[in-house]
C-alpha positions, 0 to 999 in steps of 0.5 A: 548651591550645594546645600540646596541641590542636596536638598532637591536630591533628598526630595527626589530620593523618595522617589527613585532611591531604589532604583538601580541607578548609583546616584551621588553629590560631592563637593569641592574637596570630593567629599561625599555629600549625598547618596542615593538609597540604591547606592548606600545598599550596594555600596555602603563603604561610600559614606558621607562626609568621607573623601573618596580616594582617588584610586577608588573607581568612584573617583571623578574622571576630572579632579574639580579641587584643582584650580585648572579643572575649576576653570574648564567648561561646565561640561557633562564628562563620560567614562566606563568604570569597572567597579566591584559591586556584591562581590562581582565585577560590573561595569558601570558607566558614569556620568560627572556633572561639575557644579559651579557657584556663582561666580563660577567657582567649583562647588563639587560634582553631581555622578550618575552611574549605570550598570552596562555589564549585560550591554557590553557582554551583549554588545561584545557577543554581537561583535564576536558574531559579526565576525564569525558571520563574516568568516561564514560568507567568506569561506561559505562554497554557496553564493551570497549576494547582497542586493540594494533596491536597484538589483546590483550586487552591493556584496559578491563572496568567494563561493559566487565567484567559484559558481559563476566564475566573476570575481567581486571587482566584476560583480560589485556595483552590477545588476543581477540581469548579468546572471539571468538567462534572456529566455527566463528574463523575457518569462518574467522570472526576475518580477516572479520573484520581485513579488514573491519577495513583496508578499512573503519577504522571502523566497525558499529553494527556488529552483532555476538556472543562471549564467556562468561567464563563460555562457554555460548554464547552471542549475540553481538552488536560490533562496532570497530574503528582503533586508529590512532596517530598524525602521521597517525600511527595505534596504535590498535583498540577499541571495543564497545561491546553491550549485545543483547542477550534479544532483540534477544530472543525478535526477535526470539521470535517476528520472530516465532510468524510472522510466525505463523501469515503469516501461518495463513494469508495465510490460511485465504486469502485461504479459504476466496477464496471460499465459497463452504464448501468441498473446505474449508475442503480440503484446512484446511486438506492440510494446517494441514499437509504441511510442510510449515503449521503445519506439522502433519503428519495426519489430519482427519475432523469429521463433525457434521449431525444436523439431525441425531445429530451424529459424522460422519467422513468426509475427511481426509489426510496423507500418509499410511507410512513411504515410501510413506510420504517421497516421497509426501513430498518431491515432495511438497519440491521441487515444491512448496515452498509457503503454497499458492501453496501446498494448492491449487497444492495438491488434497485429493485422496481417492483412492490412496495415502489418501485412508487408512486414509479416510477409518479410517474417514469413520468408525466414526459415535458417536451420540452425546448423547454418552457423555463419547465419548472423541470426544463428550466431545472434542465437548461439551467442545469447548476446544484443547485435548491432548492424549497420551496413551489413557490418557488426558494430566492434567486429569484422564484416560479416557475409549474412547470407539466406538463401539466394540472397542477403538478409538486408535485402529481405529487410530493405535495411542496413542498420538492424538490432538483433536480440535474442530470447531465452530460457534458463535451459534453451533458446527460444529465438530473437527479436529483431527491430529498426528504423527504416521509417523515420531514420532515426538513431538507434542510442546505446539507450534503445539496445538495453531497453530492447534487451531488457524486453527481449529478456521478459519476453522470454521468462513470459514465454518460459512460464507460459510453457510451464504453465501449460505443462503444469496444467496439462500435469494437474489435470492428470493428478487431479483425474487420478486423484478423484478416480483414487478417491472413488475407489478408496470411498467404494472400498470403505462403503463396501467394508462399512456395509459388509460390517454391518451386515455381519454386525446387524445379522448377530443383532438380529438374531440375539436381539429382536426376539428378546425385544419383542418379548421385552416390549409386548409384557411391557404394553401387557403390564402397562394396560393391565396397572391402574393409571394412578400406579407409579409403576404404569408409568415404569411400564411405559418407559421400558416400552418406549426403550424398546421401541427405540432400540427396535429403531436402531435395529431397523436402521442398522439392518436396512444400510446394510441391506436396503429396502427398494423404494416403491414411488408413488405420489406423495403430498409432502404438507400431508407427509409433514403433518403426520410427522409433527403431529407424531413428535407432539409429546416429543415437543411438550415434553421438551417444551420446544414450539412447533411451528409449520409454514407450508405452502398453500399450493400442493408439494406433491412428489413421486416417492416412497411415502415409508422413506419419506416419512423416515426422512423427515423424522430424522431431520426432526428428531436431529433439530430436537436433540440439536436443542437439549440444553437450549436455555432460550425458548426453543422454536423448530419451524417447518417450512415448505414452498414451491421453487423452479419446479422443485418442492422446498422443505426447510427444518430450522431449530434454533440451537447452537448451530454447528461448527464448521469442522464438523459441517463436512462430516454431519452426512457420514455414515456413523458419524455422530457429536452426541454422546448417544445415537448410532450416527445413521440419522443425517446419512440417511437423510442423504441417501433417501434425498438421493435416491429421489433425484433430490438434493440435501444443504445445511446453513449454520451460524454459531449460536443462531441455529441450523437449517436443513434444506431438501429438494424434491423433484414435483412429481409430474401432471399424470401419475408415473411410477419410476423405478430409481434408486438403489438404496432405502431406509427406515425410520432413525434419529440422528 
């Protein structure tokens, strides 16, 4: 039998020799008959035909040479075996089959082994985590709950039984209903959640409450998981459950205090909205008394008169009774919802639904030496005051007389808060609010809140104040400031002029007559040279020199003493085209395109036609020296147009516009960016516009061009001649 299950092993060694399984026979006596490849590779000291030693760890468990063992049942013996395979210990697990002949004699073993080493050490770590995860439950400040399918608590740690106050013997075997409050149950909590779990398989931090034993809620934080086995079976569910009762009181708390602050942010934004004082007033009564501000039912504001140094009652707010406070407070409900919008939709009525209690207000007028006056000393304290039947609450009894009669007479009241308002460096008055409509409790909550807003009201008031001060003050800088200007600006004029006019005397005198000589043999010699003569063309230059010279002269002399305008009706198109047509060689010479668009209805104005012609040279001799340089074509369009009884003329190049430091400068006197030219040109543009009761603008983009703009009164229907304008000039380039 040995031979041939030896046989049988070698066949089937082909197939699984090296898989990593230690497969080996022996016989009777223990000796190896057989091994596995795997087995010889790992261990080659097993050898065949060598008997193993029975201190070897891949000695039988049971010894088959011993008559006793030979006799016992043929059964599949199991033992876990540590062995040292590759150098390393390795835990392998054997499995011994005895073989018997057929008379039942033992013939031997056949031992399978298995390497379990990763098994065990996993199996060991899962251990050592079941016990750590134990630990963690037991000791854990949070609830865990295990669950079965019917909803009772199968496993009830320390930290439920601080939270809820049951311990585990209460617990165990109960349902979970013994937690839940009955108006959640009657919600339908418990099946929320039941479906949740069948749809997600968990649910995360869902907040709700449960039941303490002695009765008091708890804020929970629960988190529930369904239990599944191996076999996809659900077999119950666990509950973390967190105690979060302070950090909701914490929240609530924090909520409460959000929306004081929201009130109070919105009324500051309210009555920052306005400088004017009465607006404020108004808007600090509304926000007292609306249900989305504090909610008193009355307000009433008394004033301090620094002149008078007396109390006097300003404005108040609130309804007569009952019936009437319900109706306004319900329309303020239903179509307003926002403190913004019941602010600024309300307006005081003083005659109708806020008439009574401005008529209380209007009755109080206390001099401020009258110090046993509760309002005096609500004043002179700078503190909130409470009253309640005619008492300050934490003190004494006061006796708060007005004239002949009781201040809570007056209010037909006996519990009043008192808060005063004030600046940094006075008092301003005090505001003061009840209840006397709904009778409701006036809370620690409602002072502070009333205080708060007294306290804006005040720096709204103070800086309505200085607001008013501050405008009243820039007014005068700003009065004294233009007025200074004038002045500076006449002054400057006045030694600009005269410099010129010393300056333009000398030029007179030490230049004209030489340039006149200059130029009157230049046009001799030039008509006198034969046109192919170089020196014809020489002559023309040093004419054309003169003639600008002479230009710059005439200029220089007519700022310091200008000609007077003689008005008379001019066709702007006619004026235009003899200027154009003027500069014609100016423009082939440059190669600029000249290009006109002028109205088809007549531009005719009242002006000198001079001064006009000279403006209008200048603003096109200013667009061709804008263009020197230009690398593109270059385009200088004039265009004229009618618009509201003004003549439009408009002189576009299209350089490289002007930069916007230099825009305020460009129509000083003198004033140039070119390295020649007197910086008269642009200056007198203006002055010519002006004294044609016109007005001269500029527009300029980088690197598109500029384009000057004049507008010229149309002259009227029947021809008048109007003396105006003090100054004139002649012609000039910029």
């Amino acid at each position: 039998m040995l031979n041939e299950l030896t046989h049988i092993m070698r066949l089937l060694d082909r197939f699984v020799g090296n898989y990593p399984i230690f497969l080996y026979l022996l016989d009777d006596e223990n000796r190896v008959v057989w091994t596995n490849q795997f087995l010889k590779d790992k261990v080659p000291e097993l050898q065949r035909s060598r008997r193993i030693d029975p201190d070897s760890p891949w000695w039988p468990a049971t010894d088959h040479a011993n008559e006793e063992s030979a006799s016992a049942e043929n059964a599949v013996e199991k033992r876990l075996t540590m062995c040292k395979i590759d150098e390393q210990e390795r835990q392998i697990e054997f499995l011994s089959l005895p073989l018997r002949g057929r008379f039942g004699q033992n013939s031997g073993a056949l031992r399978l082994g298995v390497d379990v080493t990763e098994n065990e050490e996993a199996r060991r770590r899962l251990r050592e985590k079941e016990k750590l995860f134990s630990a963690i439950i037991r000791s854990s400040p949070d609830a865990v709950i295990f669950l079965d399918n019917d909803e009772r608590v199968v496993s009830w740690n320390r930290g439920a039984n601080d939270i809820f106050g049951y311990s585990r013997e209460e617990m165990v075997h109960q349902s979970i209903d013994r937690l839940i409050p009955e108006d959640l149950q009657n919600l339908g909590e418990k099946e929320y959640m039941r479906k949740e779990l069948e749809e997600k398989g968990a649910i995360r931090k869902y907040e709700t409450q449960r039941l303490h034993k002695d009765g008091h809620s708890i804020y929970v934080d629960i988190s529930s998981t369904q239990i599944v086995d191996e076999n996809g079976e659900v077999g119950g569910t666990s509950q973390i459950i967190k105690n979060i009762d302070s950090r909701k009181e914490l929240e609530f708390e924090l909520l409460r205090t959000i929306l004081e602050l929201s009130k109070l942010n919105d009324l500051n934004e309210i009555l920052h909205s306005t400088y004017e004082e009465e607006e404020i007033l108004r808007i600090i009564l509304v926000a007292i008394t609306a249900g989305e501000g504090l909610r008193f039912n009355r307000a009433f504001l008394v004033m301090i008169d620094h002149e008078t140094q007396r109390l006097q009652g300003t404005i108040a707010v609130g309804p007569s009774n009952e019936d009437e406070a319900n109706r306004i407070w319900s329309e303020l409900d239903q179509q307003h919802r926002y403190l913004k919008d019941i602010v600024r939709a309300y307006s005081i009525d003083v005659e109708g639904s806020d008439r009574q209690v401005n008529q209380i207000v209007q009755q109080i007028n206390i001099p401020l030496s009258d110090e046993k006056h509760v309002l005096v000393e609500a004043v002179r304290k700078h503190q909130v005051l409470q009253i309640e039947k005619r008492q300050l609450l934490h003190s004494s009894a006061l006796h708060c007389e007005m004239g002949d009669g009781h201040i809570f007479d007056l209010f037909a009241s006996d519990k009043l808060v008192i808060a005063p308002m004030f600046s940094r460096t006075e008092s301003l008055g005090l505001i003061i609010a009840d209840n006397c409509i709904s009778r409701q409790k006036v809370t620690p909550e409602d002072i502070e809140g009333l205080k708060l807003f007294a306290t804006q009201a005040s720096l709204a008031i103070e800086n309505a104040r200085l607001y008013e001060k501050l405008e009243r003050r820039v007014e005068e800088v700003q009065d004294a400031y233009e007025q200074l200007e004038e002045n500076q600006e006449r002054l400057l004029r006045a030694e600009r002029l005269a410099t010129i006019g010393e300056m333009s005397a000398k030029i007179a005198h030490e230049i004209r007559n030489p340039l006149v000589s200059i130029g009157g043999f230049a046009r001799l010699i030039e008509r006198k040279i034969e046109e192919d003569n170089q020196l014809k063309q020489y002559a023309g230059i040093i004419r054309d020199q003169v003639s600008n010279l002479e230009q710059i002269l005439n200029n220089i002399l007519n700022v310091a003493n200008p000609p007077k305008p003689e008005k008379n009706r001019v066709d702007i198109n006619q004026s235009i085209e003899q200027v154009v047509g003027f500069l014609a060689n100016a423009f082939d010479e440059r190669g600029i395109v000249s290009r006109l668009e002028l109205s088809a209805e007549e531009c005719i104005v009242l002006g000198d036609a001079k001064l006009l012609h000279q403006m209008f040279l200048n603003l096109l001799k200013n667009a061709i020296e804008a263009l020197e340089g230009q690398e593109l074509e270059r385009r200088v369009t004039v265009e004229t147009r009618i618009n509201n009884a003004m003549a439009e003329i408009q002189v576009t190049d299209n350089g490289p516009g002007i930069e916007t430091g230099v825009l305020k400068k460009i129509f000083q006197s003198f004033f140039t960016t070119k390295s020649s030219g007197s910086g008269l040109g642009l200056s007198i543009v203006k002055q010519i516009v002006k004294n044609h009761n016109g007005k001269v603008d500029v527009r300029t983009r980088k690197d598109e061009g500029a384009s000057f703009v004049v507008q010229l009164p149309l002259a009227p229907q029947e021809e008048a001649v109007e003396e105006t304008g003090e100054d004139g000039f002649s012609e000039n380039h910029s």
